[in-house]
N, C-alpha and C positions, 0 to 999 in steps of 0.2 A: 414501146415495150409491149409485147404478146404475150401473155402468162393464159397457161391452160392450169384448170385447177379437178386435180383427180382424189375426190371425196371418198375413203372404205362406207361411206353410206350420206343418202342426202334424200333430201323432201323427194317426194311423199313417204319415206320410209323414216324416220328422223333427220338428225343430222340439220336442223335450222340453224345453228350454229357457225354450219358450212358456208351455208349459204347466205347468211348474213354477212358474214368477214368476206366473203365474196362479191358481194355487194359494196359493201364499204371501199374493198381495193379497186374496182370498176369507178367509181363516186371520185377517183382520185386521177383520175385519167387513164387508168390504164387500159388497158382494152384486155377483157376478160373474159376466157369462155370454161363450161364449166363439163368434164365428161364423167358420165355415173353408169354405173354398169349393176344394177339393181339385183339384189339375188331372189330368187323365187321358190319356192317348194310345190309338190304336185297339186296341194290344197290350194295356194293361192293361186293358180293356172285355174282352177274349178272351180273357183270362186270369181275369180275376173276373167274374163273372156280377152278382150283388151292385150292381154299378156302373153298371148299365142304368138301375136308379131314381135318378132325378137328383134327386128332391126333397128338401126339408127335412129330414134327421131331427135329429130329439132322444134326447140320452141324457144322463143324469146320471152323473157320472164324478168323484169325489173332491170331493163337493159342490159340482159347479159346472154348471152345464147348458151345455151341449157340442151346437152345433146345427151340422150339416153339409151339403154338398151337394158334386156332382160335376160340372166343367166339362171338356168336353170339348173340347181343343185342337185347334186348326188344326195341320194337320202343315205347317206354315211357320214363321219365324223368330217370336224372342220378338216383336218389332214388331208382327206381325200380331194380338196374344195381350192384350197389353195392358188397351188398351183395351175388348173384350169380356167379359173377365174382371171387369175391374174395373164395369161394367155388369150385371153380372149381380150381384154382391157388393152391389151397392144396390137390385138387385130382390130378392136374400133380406133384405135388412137391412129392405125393407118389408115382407115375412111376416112376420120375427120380430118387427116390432113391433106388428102386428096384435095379436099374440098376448101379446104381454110389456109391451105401451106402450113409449116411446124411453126411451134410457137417458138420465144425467143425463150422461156423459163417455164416449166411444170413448178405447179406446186401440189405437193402430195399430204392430205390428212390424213395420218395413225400410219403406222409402217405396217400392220396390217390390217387390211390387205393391200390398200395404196401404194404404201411405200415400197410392194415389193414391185407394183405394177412400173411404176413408176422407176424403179434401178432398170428394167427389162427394157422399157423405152431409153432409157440414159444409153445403156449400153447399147444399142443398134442403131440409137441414130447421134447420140452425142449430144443431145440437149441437157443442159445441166438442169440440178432440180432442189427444192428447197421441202424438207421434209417438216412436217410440224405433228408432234407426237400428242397425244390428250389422252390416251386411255389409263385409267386409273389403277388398271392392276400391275402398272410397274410404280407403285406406288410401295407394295414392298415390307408395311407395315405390322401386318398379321400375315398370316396361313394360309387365310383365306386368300387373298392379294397374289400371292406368292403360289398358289396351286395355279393360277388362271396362266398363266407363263407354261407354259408345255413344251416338253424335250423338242418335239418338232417344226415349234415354234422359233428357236432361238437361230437357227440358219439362216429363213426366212427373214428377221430381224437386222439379223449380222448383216446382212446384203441389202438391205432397205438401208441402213445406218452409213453403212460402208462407200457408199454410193455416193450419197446427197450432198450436195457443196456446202450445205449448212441446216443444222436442226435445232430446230424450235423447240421447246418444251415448253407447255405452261405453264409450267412452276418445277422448282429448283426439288421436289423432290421427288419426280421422276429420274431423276441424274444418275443415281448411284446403281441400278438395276440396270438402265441403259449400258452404262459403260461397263458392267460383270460381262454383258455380251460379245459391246464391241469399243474397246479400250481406245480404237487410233480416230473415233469421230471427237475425243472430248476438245480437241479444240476449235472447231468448226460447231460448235453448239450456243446459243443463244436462250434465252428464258425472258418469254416475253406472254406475258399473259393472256388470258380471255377478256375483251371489251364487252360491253354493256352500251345501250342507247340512252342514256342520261335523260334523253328530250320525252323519253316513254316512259322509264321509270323516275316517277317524282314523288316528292311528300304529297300530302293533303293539303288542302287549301286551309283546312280547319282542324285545330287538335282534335282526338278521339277521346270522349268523358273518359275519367279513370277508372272506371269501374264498371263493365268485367274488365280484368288483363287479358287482350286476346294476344295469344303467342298461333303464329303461322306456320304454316311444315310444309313441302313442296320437292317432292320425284317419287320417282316410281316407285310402287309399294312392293320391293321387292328385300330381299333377306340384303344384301347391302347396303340401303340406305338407314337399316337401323329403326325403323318406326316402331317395330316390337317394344325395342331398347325405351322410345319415347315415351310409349302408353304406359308403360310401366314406372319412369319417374314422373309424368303428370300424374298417375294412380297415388304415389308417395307424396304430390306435393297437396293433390287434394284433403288427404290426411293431417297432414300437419299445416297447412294455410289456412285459415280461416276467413281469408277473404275471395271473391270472385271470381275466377277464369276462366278463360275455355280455349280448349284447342280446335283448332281448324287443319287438318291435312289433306292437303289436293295432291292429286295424282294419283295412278290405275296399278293395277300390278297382278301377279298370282297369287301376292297375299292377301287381298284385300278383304275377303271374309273370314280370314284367321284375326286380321286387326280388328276386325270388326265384332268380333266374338271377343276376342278378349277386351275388347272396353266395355262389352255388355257383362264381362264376368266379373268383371273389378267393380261393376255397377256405376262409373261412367259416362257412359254412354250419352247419356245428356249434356255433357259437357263438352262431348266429342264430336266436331261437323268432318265427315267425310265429302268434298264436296266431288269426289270423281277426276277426269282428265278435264284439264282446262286450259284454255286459249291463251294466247300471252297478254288482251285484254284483262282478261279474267285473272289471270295471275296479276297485274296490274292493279286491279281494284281489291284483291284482297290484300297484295302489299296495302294500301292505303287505307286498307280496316282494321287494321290490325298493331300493335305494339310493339312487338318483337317480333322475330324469325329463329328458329330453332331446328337443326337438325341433327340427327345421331348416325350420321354412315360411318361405315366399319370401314371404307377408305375412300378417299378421294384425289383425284388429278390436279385438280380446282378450286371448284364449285363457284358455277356462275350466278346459283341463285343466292348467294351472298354478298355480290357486289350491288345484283338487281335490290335486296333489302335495304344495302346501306343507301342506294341511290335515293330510294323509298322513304330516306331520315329512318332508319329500325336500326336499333342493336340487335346482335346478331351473338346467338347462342351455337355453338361448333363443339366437336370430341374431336379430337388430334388424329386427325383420321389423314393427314398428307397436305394437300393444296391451301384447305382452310387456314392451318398454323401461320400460314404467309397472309393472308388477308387479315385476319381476326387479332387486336391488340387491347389495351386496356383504356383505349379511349372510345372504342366501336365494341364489346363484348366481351365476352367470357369465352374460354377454352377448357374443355374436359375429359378425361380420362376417356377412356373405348370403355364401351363393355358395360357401362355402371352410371346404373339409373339412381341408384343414392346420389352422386356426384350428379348426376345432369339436375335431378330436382332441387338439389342445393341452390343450384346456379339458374336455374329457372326462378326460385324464390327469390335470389338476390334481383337479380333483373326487375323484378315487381317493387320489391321493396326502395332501390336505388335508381330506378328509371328514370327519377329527376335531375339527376346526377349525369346524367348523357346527355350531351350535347346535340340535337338532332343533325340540325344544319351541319355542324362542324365533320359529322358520319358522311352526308350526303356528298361534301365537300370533297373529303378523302376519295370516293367513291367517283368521284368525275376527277378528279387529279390521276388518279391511277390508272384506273380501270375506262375512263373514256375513251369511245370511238376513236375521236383523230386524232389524239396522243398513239394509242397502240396501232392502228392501222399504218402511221409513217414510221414505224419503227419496221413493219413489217416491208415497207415499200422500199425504206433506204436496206433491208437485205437484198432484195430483190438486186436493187442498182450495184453491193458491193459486190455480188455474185455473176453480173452479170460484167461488172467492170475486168474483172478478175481473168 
């Protein structure tokens, strides 16, 4: 079996995720190759020289051959972006087969822009393709969620949906947005979640003294994941706790000097480590410094830094913000309202208070039953084989 794997973004731009699950399927014999077609702006051309060659390259990169190219965006809206992009993604996809012959299965991340690239090579050459959706704003929740879906979007989608012999979703509450667009994929859809490397994320060798409670925060510090939301019930739990905490939040964003300000305004501040973008080492050791995990996004796909926590032996603090509802239960954490930092501080205080009450291992456990690598990865391999039997 040949699977090309066509990522809407991957390393060095994000996207490790891609490439990890890509890894993982190669790990299992298959023979994997992975094609990215990188978008670029005037800035980043003038910033990196490097990026002027637009052509093909290849590199081998943790046994997998890693073929790239750089598209240079119209400085206009995504709309205008699309469709050329995705045009071009099938002008590479016929170099690399000059070169490699077609594969026997595409597999496409996020129907956009992927998924759209990916129906455009189905249709002209007839390779079938297994779509696997993650982005969170068909998550559906709020307003917010719900504005990131755009009229001219939903075409684009319908024909990535329409196409694919079978879609992935990781987690069941992408489902209902999905199918508003395109009704005739619900039975060719599958819900199969995001894995975790269990053997990276581990407990401590040694419990953490009880005192401070450290609670953990981790993504981008941007108006979606809610950190505002956070500093503001850690503000309320300081008030009414009398004993020790502190928060720790990693990860960069365009908020990060508004966060920063308002825990100096609440007076805070002390209590609060920013500790910036960090390595998946570095998210690794502060899983292991810490007691809890907590975050407040306004919606979610997922969220894999909740599996990495439980892997980690942490309860895990979640608002019902989509993906997390599916992870998060009453033996591994608390779930809470959007929006409401009363409620979240509640549930931060119970966590202090009740933390002996949590079973570490038992979390850790759950977290490699479900969420482990070679559990989910053959789930994904045996579509591969039902799709291609087919």
């Amino acid at each position: 079996m040949k699977v090309l794997i066509l990522p809407s973004w991957y390393p060095p731009d994000g996207g490790s995720f891609f490439e990890e699950q890509s890894r993982a399927v190669a790990a299992t014999g298959v023979s994997t190759d992975v094609l990215s077609l990188r978008i670029k702006g005037v800035k980043d051309f003038i910033n990196d020289r490097s990026l002027l060659n637009r052509g093909l390259r290849k590199s081998r990169e943790n046994d997998i051959n890693v073929y790239r190219a750089v598209y240079s965006k119209f400085p206009l809206t995504e709309k205008h972006n699309i469709y050329p992009w995705s045009v071009k993604l099938l002008r590479l996809f016929e170099a690399y087969s000059e070169e490699q012959g077609l594969p026997d299965l595409i597999h496409a991340h996020s129907s956009l822009w992927a998924g759209f690239a990916a129906a455009l090579i189905s249709e002209k050459y007839g390779i079938p393709y297994v779509l696997t959706e993650h982005r969170s704003r068909f998550v559906e929740n709020n307003d917010m969620a719900k504005s990131l879906v755009k009229p001219f979007h939903k075409p684009v989608i319908s024909r990535a949906l329409k196409g694919a012999s079978k879609l992935i979703l990781v987690s069941g509450k992408l489902k209902k947005a999905l199918l508003q667009i395109e009704p005739e994929v619900s039975r060719r859809i599958a819900i199969i979640p995001n894995f975790i490397d269990t053997s990276i994320f581990t407990p401590p060798e040694k419990p953490l003294p009880p005192k401070p409670f450290i609670f953990f925060s981790l993504g981008n510090l941007e108006h979606v994941k809610g950190m505002d939301v956070l500093i503001d019930a850690f503000y309320i739990l300081k008030k009414n706790f009398s004993g020790a905490a502190v928060l720790k939040i990693g990860g960069k964003g365009n908020q990060t000097d508004a966060l920063k300000k308002r825990s100096v305004r609440y007076g805070i501040h002390n209590d609060i480590l920013f500790t910036g973008k960090l390595s998946r080492n570095q998210v690794m050791y502060h899983m292991q410094d810490s007691h809890a995990f907590v975050l407040a996004s306004r919606f979610e796909a997922f969220g894999v830094v909740f599996i990495e926590a439980m892997a980690s032996g942490l309860p895990v603090i979640s608002t019902k913000s989509g993906g997390p509802e599916e992870i998060i239960n009453d033996q591994n954490g608390y779930l809470v309202e959007l929006e409401n930092p009363v409620k979240l501080a509640e549930a931060m205080e119970s966590m202090i208070s009740n933390y002996h009450n949590f079973d570490l291992q038992a979390i850790r456990q759950q977290a490699v039953k479900n969420f482990g690598q070679e559990n989910v990865v053959k789930k994904i391999t045996d579509i591969y084989n039902e799709v291609l039997n087919k």
